[in-house]
C-alpha positions as CSV (number, residue, x, y, z in Angstrom):
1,X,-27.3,39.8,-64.0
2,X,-24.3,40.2,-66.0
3,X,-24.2,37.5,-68.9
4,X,-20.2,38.3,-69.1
5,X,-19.4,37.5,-64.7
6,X,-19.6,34.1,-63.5
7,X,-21.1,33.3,-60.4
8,X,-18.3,32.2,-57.9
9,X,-19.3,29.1,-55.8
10,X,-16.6,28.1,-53.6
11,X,-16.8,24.8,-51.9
12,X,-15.6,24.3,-48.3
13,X,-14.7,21.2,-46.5
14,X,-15.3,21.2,-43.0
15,X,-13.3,18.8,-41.2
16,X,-9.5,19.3,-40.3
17,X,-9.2,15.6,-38.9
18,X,-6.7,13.1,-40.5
19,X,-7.6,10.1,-42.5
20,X,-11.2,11.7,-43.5
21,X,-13.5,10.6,-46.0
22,X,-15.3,13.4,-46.5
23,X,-12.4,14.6,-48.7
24,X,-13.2,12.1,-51.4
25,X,-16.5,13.4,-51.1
26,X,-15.5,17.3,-51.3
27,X,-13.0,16.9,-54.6
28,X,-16.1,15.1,-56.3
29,X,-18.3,18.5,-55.4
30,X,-15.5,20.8,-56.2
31,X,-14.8,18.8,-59.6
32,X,-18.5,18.7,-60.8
33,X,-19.1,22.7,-59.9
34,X,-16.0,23.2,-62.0
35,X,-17.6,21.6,-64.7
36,X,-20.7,23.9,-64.8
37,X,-20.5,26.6,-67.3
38,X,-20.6,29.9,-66.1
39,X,-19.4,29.0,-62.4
40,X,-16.1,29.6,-61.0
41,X,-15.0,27.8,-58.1
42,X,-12.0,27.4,-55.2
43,X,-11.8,25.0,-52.7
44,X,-10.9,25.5,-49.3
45,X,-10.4,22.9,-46.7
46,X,-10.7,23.9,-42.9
47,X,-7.6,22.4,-42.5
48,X,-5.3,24.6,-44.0
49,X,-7.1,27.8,-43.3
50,X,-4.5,30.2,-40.8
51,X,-7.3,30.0,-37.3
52,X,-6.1,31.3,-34.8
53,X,-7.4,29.8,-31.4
54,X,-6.7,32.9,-29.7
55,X,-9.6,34.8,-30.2
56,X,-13.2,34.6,-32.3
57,X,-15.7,35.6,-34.6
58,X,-14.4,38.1,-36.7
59,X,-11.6,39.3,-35.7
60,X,-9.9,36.8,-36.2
61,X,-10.6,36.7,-39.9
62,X,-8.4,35.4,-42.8
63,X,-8.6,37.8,-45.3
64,X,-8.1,35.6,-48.1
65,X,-11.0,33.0,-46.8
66,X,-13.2,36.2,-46.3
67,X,-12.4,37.8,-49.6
68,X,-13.5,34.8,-51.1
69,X,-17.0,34.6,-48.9
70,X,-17.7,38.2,-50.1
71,X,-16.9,37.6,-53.7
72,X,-19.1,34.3,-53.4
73,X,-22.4,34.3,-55.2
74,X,-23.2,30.8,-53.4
75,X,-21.4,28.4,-50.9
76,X,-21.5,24.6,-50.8
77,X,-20.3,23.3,-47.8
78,X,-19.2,19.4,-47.7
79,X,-19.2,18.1,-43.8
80,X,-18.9,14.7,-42.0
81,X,-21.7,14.0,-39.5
82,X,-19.5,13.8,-35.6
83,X,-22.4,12.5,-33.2
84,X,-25.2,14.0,-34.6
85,X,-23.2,17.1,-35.3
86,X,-20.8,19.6,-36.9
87,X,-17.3,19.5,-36.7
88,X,-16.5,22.8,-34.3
89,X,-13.5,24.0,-37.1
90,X,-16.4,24.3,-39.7
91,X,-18.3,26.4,-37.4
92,X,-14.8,27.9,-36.4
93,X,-13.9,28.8,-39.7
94,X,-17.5,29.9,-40.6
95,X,-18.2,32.3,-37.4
96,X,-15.1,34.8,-38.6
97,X,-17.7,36.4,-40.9
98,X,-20.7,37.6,-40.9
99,X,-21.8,40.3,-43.2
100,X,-20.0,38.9,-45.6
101,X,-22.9,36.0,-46.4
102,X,-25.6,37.8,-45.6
103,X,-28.2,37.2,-48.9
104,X,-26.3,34.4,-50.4
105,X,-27.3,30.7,-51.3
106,X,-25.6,28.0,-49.5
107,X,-25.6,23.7,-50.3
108,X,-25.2,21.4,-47.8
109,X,-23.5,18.0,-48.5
110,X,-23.3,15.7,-45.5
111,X,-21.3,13.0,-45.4
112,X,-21.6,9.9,-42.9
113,X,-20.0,6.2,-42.4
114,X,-24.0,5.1,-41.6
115,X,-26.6,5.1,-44.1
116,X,-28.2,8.5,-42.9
117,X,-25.6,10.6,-45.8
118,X,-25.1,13.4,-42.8
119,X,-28.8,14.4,-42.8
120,X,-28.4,15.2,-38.6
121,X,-25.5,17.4,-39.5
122,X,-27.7,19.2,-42.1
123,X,-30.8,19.7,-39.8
124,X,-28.0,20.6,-37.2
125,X,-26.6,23.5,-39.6
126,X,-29.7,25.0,-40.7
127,X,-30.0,27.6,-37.7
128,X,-26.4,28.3,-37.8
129,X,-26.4,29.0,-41.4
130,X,-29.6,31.1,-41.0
131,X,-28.6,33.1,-38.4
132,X,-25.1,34.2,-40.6
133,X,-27.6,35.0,-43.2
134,X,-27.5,32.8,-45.3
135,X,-30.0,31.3,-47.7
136,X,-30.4,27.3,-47.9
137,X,-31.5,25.6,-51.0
138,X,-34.1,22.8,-50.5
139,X,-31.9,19.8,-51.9
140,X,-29.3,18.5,-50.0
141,X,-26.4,16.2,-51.4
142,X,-26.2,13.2,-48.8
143,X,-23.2,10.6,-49.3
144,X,-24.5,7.5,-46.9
145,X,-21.6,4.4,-46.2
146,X,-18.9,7.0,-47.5
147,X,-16.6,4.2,-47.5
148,X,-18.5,2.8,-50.2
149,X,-18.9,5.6,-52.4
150,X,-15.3,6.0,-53.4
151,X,-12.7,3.4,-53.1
152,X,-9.3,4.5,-51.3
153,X,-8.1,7.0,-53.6
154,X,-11.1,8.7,-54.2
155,X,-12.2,7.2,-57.0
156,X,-16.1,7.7,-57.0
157,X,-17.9,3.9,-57.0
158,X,-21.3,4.8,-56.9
159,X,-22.6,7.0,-59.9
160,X,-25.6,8.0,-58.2
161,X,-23.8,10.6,-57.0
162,X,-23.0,12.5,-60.3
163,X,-27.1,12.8,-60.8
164,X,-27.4,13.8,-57.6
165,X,-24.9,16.5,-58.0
166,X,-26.7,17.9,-60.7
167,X,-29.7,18.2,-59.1
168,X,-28.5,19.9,-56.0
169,X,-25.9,22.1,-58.3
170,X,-29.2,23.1,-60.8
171,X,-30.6,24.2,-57.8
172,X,-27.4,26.1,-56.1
173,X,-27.2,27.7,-59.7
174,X,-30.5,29.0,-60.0
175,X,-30.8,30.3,-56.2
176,X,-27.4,32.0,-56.7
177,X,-28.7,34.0,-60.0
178,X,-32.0,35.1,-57.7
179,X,-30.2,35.9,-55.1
180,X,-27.2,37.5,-56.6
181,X,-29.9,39.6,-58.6
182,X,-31.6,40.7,-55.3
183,X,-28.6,41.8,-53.7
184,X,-27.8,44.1,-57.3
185,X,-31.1,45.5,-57.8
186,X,-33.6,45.7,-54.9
187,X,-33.4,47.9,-51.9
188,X,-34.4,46.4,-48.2
């Protein structure tokens, strides 16, 4: 790997719905892979990403969004848990690529009002994000009683979090380098 090219690890928050938590939860990500040295980073929020609901997969890809999934070394998605589940713009906004993935080291953070931290969403994920080919880390980042975590401007209250973040983002990091070396220098 080249010592001079960063690894890009966007972050991607997966909930278009109004008055969400899981916000708070995907600045703090965003703000603590910015900090690591080495890594460059975007955010982008389901929300504001140009969908169209008129037809699927890929072709309805934004080319800016899938610029950014091809350029990516690594992919940390921050999602609320809805019922056990994914929110269906995440999967939306994730099913518009494909090849685009395929080799590349993905974090899951899951985010939850109970005191679960989004683990059902994660287990929930795991086949999706298999099957677009990409490759899950074994630490998670779980934020349980969200509305405890950071206070109404999203401050962060509990400082668990920023060792956490370390851990799982050590472990992004390093999957990333593997992975990113795999895809440079060995043939399937």
């Amino acid at each position: 790997m080249s010592a001079e090219r960063p690894l890009f690890i966007p972050v991607i928050l997966g909930t278009p719905r109004q008055g969400r938590m899981s916000e708070h939860a995907a600045r703090f990500v965003f703000g603590e892979v910015e900090k690591r040295e080495g890594v460059e980073t975007e955010l982008f929020d389901v929300r504001e990403l140009p969908f169209t609901t008129q037809g699927e997969g890929e072709a309805i890809k934004d080319e800016t969004f899938s610029r950014a999934m091809s350029r990516a070394d690594a992919v940390v998605l921050v999602t609320p848990e809805y019922n056990h589940g994914y929110p269906g713009m995440l999967k939306h906004a994730l099913d518009t690529n494909l090849k685009e993935y395929v080799h590349k080291a993905v974090g899951v953070c899951g985010v939850s009002a109970g005191g679960f931290g989004g683990t059902r969403v994660i287990e929930n994920l795991l086949p999706v994000l298999r099957e677009l080919g990409l490759v899950t880390i074994f630490w998670d980042m779980n934020f349980s009683s969200v509305h405890k975590a950071f206070d109404g401007a999203g401050a962060l209250l509990d400082q668990s979090h920023v060792r956490r973040a370390e851990k799982f983002l050590s472990e992004l990091v390093w999957m990333a380098k593997v992975l990113r070396y795999g895809r440079e220098n060995v043939k399937l």
